[in-house]
C-alpha positions in Angstrom: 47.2 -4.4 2.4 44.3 -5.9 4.3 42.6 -2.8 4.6 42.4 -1.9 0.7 40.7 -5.8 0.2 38.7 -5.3 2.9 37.5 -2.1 1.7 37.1 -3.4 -2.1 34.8 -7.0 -0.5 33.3 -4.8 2.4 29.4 -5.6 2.5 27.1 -2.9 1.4 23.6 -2.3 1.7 21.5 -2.3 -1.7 19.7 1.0 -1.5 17.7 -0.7 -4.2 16.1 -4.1 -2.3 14.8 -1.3 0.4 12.9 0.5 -2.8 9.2 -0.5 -3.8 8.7 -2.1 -7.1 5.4 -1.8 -9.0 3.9 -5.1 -9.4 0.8 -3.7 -11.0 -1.5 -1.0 -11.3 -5.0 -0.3 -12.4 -6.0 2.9 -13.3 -9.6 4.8 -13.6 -11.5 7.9 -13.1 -14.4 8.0 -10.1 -17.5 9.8 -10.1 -15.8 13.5 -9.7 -13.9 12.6 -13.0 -10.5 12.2 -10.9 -7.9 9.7 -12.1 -7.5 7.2 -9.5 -4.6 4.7 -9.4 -4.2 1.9 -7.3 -0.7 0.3 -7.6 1.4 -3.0 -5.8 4.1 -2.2 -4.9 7.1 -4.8 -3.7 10.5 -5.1 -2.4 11.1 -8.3 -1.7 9.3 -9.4 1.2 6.9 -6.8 2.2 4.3 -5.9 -0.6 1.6 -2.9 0.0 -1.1 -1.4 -1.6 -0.9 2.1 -2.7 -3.9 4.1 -3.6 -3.0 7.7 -5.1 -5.4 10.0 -7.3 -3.9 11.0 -10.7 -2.1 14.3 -9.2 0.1 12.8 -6.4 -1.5 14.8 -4.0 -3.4 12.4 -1.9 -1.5 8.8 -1.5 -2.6 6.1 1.0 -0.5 2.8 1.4 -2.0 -0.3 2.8 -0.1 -3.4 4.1 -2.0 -6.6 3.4 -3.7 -6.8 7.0 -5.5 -3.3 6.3 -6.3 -4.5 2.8 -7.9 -7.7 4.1 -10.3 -5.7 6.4 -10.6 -3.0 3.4 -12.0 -5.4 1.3 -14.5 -6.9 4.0 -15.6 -3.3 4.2 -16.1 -2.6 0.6 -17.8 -6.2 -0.4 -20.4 -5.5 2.9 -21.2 -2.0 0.8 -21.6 -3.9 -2.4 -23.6 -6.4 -1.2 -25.7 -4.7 1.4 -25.0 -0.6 1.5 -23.8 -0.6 4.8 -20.0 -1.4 6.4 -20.2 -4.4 9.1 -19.8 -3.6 12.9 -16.4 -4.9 13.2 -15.8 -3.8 17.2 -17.2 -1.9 19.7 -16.0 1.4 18.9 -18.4 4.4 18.7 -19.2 5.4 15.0 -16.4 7.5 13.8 -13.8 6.2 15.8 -10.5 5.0 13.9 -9.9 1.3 13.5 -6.6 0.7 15.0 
């Protein structure tokens, strides 16, 4: 008898808390004409970034640390055309 109630009140793990929710998304076309989306996606307590073009062929998801350092990048383009020297790796090396 202790079985079949333990069975019926065992604990189960939500499949969907582990799932990404979309918290928003913004979507335009770049210079080639390609529909670009960039999405937030959440589940709880981790939230990312996702940047996908229109055809699901090419996806990139960022965590908020990469998106930080993503946007340093991009404001150092707007504001002077060229991306900062942020360590002492040779040009074309991968930021880790």
């Amino acid at each position: 008898m202790f079985k079949r109630i333990k069975r019926f009140f065992s604990k189960t793990k939500n499949k969907k808390r582990d799932e990404y929710q979309t918290a928003g998304t913004v979507a335009f076309k770049d210079l080639k004409g390609t529909k670009t989306i960039l999405e937030i996606k959440s589940n709880g307590n981790n939230t990312m970034l996702l940047l996908r073009d229109g055809e699901d062929k090419v996806e990139f998801a960022f965590d908020p640390e990469i998106t930080s350092i993503l946007t340093v990048l991009l404001q150092s383009y707007l504001l002077h055309g060229i991306f900062p020297d942020l360590t002492d790796t040779k040009e074309g090396e991968f930021y880790e």
